[in-house]
VMD Tcl script that builds the backbone (N, CA, C; Angstrom):
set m [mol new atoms 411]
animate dup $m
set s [atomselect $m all]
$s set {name element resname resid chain x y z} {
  {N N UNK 1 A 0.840 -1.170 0.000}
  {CA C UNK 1 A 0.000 0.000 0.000}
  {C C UNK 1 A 0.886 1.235 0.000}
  {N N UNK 2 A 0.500 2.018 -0.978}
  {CA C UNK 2 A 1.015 3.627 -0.849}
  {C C UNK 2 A 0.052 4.684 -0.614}
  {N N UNK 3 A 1.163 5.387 0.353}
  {CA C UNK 3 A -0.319 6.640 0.519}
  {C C UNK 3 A 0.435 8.269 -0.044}
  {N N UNK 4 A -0.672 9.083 0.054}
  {CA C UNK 4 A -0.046 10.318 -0.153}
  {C C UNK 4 A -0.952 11.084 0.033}
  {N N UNK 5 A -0.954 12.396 0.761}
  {CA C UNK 5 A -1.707 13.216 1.504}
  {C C UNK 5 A -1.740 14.748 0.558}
  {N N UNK 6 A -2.952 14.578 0.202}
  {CA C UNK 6 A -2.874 15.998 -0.883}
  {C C UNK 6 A -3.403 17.427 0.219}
  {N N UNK 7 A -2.141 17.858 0.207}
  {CA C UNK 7 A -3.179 19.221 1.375}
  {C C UNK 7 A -3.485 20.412 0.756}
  {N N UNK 8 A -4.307 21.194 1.181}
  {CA C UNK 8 A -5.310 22.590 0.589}
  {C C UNK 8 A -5.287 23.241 1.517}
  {N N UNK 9 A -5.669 24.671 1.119}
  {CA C UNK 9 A -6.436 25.470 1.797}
  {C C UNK 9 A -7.866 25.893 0.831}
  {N N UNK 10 A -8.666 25.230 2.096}
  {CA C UNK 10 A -9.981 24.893 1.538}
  {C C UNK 10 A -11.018 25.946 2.723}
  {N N UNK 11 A -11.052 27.095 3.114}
  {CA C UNK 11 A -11.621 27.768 3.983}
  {C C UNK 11 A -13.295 27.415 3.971}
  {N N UNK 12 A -13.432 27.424 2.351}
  {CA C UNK 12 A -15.020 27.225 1.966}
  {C C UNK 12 A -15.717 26.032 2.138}
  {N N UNK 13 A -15.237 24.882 2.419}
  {CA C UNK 13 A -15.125 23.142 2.601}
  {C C UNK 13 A -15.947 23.061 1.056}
  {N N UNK 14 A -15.324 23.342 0.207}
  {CA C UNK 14 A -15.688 22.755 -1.229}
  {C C UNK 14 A -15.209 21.524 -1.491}
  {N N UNK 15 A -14.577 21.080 -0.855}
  {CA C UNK 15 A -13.419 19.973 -1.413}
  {C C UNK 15 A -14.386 18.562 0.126}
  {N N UNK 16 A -15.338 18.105 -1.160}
  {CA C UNK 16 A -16.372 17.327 -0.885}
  {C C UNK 16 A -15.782 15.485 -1.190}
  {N N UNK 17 A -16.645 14.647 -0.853}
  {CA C UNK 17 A -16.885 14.144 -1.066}
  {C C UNK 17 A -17.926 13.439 -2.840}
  {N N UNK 18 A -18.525 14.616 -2.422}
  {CA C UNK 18 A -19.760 14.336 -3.965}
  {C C UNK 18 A -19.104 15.651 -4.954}
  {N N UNK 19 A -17.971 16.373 -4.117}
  {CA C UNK 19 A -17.361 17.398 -5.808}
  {C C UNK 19 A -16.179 16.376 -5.916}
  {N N UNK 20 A -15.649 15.342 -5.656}
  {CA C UNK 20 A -14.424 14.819 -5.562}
  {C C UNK 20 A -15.145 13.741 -6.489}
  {N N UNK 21 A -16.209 13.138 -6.448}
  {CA C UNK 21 A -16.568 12.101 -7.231}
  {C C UNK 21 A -17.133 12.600 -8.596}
  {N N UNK 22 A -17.936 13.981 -8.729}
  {CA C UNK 22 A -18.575 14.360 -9.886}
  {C C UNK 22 A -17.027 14.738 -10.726}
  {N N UNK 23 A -16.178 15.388 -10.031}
  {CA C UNK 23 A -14.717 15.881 -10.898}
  {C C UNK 23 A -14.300 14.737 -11.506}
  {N N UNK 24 A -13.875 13.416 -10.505}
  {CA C UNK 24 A -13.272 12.179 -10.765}
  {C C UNK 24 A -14.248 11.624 -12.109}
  {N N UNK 25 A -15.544 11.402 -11.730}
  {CA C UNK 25 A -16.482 11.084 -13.079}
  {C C UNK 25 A -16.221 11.943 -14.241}
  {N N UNK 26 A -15.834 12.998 -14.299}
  {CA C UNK 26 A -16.513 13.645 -15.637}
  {C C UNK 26 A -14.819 13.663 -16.183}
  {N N UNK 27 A -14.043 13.624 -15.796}
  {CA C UNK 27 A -12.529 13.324 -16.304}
  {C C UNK 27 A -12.524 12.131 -17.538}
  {N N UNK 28 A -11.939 12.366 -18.567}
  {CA C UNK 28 A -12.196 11.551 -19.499}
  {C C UNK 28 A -11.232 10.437 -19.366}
  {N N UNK 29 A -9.828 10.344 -18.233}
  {CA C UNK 29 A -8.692 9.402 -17.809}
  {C C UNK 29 A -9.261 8.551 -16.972}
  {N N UNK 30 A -10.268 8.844 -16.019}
  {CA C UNK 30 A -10.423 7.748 -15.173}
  {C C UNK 30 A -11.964 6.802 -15.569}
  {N N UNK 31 A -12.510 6.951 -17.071}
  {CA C UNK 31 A -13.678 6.316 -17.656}
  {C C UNK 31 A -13.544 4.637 -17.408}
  {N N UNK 32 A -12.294 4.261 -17.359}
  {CA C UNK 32 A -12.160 2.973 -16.460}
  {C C UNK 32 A -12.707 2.177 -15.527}
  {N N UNK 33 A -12.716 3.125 -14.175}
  {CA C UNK 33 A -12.883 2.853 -13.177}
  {C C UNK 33 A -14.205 3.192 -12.752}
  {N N UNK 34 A -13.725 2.001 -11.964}
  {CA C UNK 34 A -15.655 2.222 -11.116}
  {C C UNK 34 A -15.370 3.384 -9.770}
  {N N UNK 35 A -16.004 3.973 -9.667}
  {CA C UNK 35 A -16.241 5.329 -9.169}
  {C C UNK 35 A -17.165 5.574 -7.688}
  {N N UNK 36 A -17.074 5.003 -6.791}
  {CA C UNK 36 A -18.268 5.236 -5.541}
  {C C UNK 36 A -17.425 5.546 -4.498}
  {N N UNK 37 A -18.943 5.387 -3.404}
  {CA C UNK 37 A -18.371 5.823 -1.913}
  {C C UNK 37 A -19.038 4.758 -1.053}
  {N N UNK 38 A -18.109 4.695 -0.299}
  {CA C UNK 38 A -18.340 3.416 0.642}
  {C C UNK 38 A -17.748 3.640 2.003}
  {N N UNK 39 A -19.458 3.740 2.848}
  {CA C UNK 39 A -19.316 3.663 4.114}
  {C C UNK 39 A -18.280 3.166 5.229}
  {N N UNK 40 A -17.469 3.595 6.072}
  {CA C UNK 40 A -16.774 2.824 6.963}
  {C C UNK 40 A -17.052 2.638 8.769}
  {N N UNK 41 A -16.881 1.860 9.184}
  {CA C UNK 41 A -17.303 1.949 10.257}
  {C C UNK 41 A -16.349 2.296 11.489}
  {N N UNK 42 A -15.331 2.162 11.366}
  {CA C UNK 42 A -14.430 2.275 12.234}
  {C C UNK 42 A -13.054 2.847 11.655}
  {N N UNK 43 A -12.781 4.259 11.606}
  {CA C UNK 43 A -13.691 5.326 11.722}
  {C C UNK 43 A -15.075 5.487 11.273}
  {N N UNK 44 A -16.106 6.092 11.860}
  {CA C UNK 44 A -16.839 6.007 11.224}
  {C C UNK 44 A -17.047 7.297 10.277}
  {N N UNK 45 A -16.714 6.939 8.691}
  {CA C UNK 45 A -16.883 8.283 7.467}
  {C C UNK 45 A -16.842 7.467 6.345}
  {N N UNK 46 A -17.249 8.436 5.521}
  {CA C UNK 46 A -17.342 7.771 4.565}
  {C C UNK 46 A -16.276 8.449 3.697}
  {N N UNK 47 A -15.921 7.128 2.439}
  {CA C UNK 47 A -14.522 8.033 1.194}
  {C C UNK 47 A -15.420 7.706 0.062}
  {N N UNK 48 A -14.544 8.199 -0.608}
  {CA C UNK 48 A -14.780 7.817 -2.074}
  {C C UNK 48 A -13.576 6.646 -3.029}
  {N N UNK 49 A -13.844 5.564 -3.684}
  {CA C UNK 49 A -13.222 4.584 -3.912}
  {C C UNK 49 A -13.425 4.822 -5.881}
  {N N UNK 50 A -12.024 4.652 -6.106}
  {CA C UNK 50 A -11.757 4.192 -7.880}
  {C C UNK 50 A -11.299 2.858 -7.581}
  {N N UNK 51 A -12.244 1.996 -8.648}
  {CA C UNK 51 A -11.387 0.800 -8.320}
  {C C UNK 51 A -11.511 0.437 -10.092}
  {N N UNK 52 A -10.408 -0.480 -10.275}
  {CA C UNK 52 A -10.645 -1.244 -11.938}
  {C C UNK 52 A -9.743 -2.414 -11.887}
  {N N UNK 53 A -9.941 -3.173 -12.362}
  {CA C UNK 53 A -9.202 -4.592 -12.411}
  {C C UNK 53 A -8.680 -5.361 -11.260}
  {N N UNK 54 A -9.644 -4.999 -10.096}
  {CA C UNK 54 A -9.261 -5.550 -8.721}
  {C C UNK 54 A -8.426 -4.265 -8.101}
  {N N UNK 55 A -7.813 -3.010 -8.597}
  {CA C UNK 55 A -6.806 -2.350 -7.551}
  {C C UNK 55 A -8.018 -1.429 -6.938}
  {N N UNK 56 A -7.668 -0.710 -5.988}
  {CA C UNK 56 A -8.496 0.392 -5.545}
  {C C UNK 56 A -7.551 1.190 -5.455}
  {N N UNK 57 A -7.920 2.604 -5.370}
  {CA C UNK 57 A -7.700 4.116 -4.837}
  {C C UNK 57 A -8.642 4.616 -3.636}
  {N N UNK 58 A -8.246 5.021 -2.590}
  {CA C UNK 58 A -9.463 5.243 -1.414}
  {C C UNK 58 A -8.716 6.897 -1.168}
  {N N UNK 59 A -10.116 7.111 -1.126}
  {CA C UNK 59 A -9.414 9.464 -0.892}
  {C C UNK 59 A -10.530 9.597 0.386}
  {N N UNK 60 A -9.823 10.273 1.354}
  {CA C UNK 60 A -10.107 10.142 2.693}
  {C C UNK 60 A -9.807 11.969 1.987}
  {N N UNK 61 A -11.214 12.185 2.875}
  {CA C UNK 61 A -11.228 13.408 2.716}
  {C C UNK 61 A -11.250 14.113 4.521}
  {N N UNK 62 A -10.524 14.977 4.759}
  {CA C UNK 62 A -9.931 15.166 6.329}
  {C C UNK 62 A -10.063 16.552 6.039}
  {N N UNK 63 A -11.012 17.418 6.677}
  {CA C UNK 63 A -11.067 19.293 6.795}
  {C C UNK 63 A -10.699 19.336 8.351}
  {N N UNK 64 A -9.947 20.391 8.857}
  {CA C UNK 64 A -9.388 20.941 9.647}
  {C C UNK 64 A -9.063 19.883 10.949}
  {N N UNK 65 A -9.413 20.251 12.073}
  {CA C UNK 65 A -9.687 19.308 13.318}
  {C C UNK 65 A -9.372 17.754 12.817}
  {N N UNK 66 A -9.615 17.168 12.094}
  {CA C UNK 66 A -9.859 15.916 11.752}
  {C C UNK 66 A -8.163 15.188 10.683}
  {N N UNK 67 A -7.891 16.532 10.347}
  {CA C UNK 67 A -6.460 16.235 9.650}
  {C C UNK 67 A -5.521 15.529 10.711}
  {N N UNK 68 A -5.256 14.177 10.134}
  {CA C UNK 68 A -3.827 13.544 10.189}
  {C C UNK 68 A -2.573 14.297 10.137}
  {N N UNK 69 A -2.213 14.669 9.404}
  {CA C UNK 69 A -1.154 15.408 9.217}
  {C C UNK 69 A -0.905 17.198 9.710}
  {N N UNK 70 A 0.139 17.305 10.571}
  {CA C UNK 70 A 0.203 19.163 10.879}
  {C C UNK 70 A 1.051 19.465 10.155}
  {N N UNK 71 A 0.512 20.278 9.331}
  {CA C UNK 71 A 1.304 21.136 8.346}
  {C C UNK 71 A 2.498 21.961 9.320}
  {N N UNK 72 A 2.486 22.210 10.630}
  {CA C UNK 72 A 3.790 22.426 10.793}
  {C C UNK 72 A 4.521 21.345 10.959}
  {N N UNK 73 A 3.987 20.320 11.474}
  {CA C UNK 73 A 5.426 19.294 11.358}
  {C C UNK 73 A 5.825 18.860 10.088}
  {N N UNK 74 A 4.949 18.896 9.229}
  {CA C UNK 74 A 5.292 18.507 7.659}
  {C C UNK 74 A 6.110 19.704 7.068}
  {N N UNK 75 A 6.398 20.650 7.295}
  {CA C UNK 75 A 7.101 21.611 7.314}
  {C C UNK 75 A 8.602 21.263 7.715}
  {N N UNK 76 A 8.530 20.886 8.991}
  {CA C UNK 76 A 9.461 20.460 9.964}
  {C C UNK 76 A 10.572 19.341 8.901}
  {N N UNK 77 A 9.608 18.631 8.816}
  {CA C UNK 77 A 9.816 17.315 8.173}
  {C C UNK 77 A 10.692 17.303 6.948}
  {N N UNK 78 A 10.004 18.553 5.995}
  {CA C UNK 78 A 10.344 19.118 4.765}
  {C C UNK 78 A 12.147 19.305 4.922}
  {N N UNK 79 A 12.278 19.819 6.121}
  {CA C UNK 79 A 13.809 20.600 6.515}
  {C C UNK 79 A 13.927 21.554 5.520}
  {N N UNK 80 A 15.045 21.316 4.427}
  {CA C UNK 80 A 15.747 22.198 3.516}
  {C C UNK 80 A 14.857 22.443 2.030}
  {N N UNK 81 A 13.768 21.299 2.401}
  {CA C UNK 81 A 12.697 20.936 1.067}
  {C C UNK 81 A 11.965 22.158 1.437}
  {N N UNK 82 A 11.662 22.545 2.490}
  {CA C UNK 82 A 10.563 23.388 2.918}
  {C C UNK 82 A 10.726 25.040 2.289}
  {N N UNK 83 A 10.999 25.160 1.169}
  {CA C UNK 83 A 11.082 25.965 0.088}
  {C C UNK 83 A 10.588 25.657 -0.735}
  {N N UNK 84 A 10.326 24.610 -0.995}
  {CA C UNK 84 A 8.913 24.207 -2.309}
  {C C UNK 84 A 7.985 24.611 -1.779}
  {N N UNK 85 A 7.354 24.629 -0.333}
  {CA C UNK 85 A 5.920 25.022 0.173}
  {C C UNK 85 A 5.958 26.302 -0.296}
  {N N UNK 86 A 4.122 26.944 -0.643}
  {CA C UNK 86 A 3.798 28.022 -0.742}
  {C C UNK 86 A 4.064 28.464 0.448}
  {N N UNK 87 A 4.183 30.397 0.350}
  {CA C UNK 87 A 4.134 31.122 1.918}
  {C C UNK 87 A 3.179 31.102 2.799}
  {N N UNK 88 A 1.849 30.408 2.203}
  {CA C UNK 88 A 0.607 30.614 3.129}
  {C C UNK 88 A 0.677 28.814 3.805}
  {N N UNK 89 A 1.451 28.025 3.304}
  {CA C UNK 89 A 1.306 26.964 3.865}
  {C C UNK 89 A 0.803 26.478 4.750}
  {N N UNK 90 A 1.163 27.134 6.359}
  {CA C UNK 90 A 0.718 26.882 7.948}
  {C C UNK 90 A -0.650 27.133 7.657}
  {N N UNK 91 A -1.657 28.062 6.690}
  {CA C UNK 91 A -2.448 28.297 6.581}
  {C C UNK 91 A -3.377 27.074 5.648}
  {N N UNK 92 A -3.013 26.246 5.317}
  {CA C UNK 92 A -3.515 25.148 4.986}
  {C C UNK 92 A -4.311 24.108 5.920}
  {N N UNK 93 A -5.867 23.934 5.525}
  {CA C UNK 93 A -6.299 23.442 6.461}
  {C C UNK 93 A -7.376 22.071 5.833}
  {N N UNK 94 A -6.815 21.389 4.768}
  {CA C UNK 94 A -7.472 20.306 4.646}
  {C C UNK 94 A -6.425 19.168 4.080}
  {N N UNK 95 A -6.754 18.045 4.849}
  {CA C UNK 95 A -6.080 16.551 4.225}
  {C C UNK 95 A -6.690 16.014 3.134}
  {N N UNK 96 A -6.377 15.494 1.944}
  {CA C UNK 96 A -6.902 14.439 1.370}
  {C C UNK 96 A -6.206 13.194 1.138}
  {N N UNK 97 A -6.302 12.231 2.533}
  {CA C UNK 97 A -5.681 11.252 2.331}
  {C C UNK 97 A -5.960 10.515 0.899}
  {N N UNK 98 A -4.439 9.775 0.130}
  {CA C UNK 98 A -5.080 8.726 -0.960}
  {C C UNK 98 A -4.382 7.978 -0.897}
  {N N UNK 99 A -4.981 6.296 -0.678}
  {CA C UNK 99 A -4.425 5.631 -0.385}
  {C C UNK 99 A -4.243 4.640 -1.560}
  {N N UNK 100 A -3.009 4.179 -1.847}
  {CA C UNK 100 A -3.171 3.299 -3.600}
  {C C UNK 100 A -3.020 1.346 -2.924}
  {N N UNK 101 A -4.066 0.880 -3.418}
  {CA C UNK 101 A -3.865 -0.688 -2.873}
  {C C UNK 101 A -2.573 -1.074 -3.807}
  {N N UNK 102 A -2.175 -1.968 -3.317}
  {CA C UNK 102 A -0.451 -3.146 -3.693}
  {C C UNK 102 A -0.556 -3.287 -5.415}
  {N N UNK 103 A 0.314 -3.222 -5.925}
  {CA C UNK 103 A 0.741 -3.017 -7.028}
  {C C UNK 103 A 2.337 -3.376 -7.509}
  {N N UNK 104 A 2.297 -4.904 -6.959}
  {CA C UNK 104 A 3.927 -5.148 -6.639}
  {C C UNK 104 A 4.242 -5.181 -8.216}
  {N N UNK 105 A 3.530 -5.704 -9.258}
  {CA C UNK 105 A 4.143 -5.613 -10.782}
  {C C UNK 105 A 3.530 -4.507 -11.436}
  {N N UNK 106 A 3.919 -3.463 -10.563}
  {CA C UNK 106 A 3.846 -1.962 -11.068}
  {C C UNK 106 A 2.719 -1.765 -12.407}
  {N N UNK 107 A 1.819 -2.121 -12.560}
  {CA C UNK 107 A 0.679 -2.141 -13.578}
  {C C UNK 107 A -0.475 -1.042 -13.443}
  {N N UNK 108 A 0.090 -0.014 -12.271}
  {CA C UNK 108 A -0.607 1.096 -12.381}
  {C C UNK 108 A -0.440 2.153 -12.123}
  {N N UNK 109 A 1.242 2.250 -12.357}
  {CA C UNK 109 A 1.926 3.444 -12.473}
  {C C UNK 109 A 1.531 4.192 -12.670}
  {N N UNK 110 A 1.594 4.126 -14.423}
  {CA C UNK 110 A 0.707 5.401 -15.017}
  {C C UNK 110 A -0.528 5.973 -13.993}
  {N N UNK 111 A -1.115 4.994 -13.910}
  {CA C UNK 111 A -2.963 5.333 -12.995}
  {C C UNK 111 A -2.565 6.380 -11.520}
  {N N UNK 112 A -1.625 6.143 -11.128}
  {CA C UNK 112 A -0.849 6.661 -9.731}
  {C C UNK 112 A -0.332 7.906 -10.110}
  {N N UNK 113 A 0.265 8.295 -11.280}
  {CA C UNK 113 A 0.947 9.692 -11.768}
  {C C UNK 113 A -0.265 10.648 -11.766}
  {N N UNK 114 A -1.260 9.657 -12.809}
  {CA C UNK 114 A -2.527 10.345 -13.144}
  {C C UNK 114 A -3.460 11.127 -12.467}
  {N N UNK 115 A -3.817 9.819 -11.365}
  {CA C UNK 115 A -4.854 10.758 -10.202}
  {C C UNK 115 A -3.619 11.850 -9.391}
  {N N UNK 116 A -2.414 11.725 -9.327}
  {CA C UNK 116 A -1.753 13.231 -8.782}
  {C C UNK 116 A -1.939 14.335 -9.428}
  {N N UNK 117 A -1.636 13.854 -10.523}
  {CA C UNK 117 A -1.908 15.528 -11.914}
  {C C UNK 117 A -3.240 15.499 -11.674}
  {N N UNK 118 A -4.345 14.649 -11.383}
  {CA C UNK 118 A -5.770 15.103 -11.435}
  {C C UNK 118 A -5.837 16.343 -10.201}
  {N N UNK 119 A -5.077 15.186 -8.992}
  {CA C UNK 119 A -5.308 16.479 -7.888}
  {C C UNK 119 A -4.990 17.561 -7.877}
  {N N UNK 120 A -3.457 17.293 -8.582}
  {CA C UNK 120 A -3.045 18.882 -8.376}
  {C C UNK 120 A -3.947 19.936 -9.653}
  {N N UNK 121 A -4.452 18.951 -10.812}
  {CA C UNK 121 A -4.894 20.384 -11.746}
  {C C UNK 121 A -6.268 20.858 -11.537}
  {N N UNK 122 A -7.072 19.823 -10.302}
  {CA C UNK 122 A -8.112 20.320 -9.358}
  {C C UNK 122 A -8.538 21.277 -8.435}
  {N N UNK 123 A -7.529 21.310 -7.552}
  {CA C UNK 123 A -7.025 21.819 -6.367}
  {C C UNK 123 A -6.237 22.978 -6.504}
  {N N UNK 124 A -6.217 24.069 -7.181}
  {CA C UNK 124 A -4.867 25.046 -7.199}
  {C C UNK 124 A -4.320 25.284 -5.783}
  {N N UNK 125 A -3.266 25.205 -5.919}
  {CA C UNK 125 A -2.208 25.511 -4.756}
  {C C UNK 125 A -2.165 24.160 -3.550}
  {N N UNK 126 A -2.626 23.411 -4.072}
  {CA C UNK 126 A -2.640 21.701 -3.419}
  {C C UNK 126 A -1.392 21.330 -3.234}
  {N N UNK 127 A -0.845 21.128 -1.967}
  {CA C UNK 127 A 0.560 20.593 -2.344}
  {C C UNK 127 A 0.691 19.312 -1.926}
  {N N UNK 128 A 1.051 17.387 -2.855}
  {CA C UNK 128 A 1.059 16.773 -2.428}
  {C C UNK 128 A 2.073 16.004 -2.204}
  {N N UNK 129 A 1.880 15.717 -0.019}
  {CA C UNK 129 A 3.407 14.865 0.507}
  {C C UNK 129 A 3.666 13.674 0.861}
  {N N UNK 130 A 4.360 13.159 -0.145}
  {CA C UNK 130 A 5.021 12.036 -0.006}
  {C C UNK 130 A 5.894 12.137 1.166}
  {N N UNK 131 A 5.255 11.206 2.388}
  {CA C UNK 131 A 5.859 11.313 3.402}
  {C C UNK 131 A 7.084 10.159 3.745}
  {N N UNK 132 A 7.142 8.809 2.645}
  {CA C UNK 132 A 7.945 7.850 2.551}
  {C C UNK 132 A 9.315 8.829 2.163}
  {N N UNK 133 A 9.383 9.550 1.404}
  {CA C UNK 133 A 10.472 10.238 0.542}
  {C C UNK 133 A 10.554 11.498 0.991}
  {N N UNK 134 A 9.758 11.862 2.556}
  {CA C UNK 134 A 10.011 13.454 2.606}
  {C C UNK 134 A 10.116 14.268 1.738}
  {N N UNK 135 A 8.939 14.463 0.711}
  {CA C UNK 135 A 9.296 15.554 -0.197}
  {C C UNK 135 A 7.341 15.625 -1.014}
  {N N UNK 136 A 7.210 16.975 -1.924}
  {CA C UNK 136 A 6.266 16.953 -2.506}
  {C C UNK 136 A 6.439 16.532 -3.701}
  {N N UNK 137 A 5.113 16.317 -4.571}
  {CA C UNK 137 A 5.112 15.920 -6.103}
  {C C UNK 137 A 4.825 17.895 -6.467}
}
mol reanalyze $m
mol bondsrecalc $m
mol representation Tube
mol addrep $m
């Protein structure tokens, strides 16, 4: 499993659940995949799931209070990287966890590049951290 945490500043909480699935649907790259949301219980929330040929994608959508990740320690974390962040960074206040299921004969590379460029050409000023590699895409 790989994950990667797309963060925003989302003041308006636009960055939905049902705008994350209508964007993901109407994209002409991900016509592949099956496209829903599926309840969880423990936590209890719900995500939104791409799945196609058995892999899934799961996007955990996290606004303020509820974020995993502190943008100052990811800062922290950044060290000398922490010059790629925008200046309003600390001011960033939403997670979008995405989590990619196992893919040991790399067969969905491409699909993994893809939904990043989706996020980032979604999201302006989204910055997403690869926290295995300390660094952003």
């Amino acid at each position: 499993m790989f994950n990667l945490f797309a963060l925003a500043k989302d003041d308006a909480g636009s960055i939905t659940n049902e705008s994350l699935m209508r964007d993901l649907q109407n994209d002409p790259g991900f016509k592949q995949f099956r496209i829903f949301t599926e309840d969880l219980q423990l936590p209890r929330t719900t995500i939104v799931v791409m799945e196609k040929d058995g892999w899934r994608v799961r996007f955990f959508i996290r606004p303020g209070e509820d974020m995993t990740l502190s943008v100052t320690e990811v800062k922290k974390v950044m060290g000398k990287n922490a010059a790629k962040l925008p200046a309003n960074f600390l001011d960033y206040n939403t997670e979008i966890a995405i989590v990619f299921g196992d893919d040991p004969d790399k067969r969905f590379t491409n699909d993994i590049i893809e939904i990043g460029e989706f996020v980032r050409g979604n999201y302006p000023g989204v910055v997403i951290f690869d926290q295995y590699n300390k660094d952003v895409w």
